[in-house]
N, C-alpha and C positions, 0 to 999 in steps of 0.2 A: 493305632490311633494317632499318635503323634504324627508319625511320618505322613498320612493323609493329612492333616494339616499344616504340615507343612509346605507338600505340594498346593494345597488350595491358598497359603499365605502367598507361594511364589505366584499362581494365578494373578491371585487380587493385586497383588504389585505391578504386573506384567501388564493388566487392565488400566491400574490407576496411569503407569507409564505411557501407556497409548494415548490415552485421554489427554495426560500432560502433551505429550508431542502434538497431535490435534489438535489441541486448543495452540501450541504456540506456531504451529503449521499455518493454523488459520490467521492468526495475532500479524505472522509476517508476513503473506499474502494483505490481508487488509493494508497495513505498513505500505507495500507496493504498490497496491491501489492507491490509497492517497498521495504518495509521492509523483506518482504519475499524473494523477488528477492534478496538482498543484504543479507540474515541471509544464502541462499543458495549457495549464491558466496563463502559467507566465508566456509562453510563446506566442498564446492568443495574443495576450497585453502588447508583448512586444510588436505583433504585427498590426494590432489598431495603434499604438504610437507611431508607427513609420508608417502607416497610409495615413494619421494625422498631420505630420512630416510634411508628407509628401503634398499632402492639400494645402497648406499651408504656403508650402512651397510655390504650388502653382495660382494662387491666391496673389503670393506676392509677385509674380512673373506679369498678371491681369493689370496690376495696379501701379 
């Protein structure tokens, strides 16, 4: 009796520990996602400032 439960303790551990991993599997995949999302923002930004720039530029070259 005991020893059966103790294997079913090791179980339930072994389960809860998946779950743990999994969820922070997931935690740091999201993490990657948004940092990517945000490193992509910023590149966007950057290249509508330097096509702003750059109109600017040729604005003042008209004028």
């Amino acid at each position: 009796m005991l020893t059966i439960q103790k294997i079913n303790f090791r179980q339930v551990t072994m389960k809860t520990d998946n779950a743990y991993f999994i969820s922070y599997v997931t935690v740091l995949a999201t993490c990657q996602v948004v940092l990517a999302c945000l490193r992509a923002d910023r590149v966007i930004q950057l290249i509508h400032t330097f096509k702003a720039l750059q109109y600017f530029q040729h604005k003042r070259a008209d004028i």
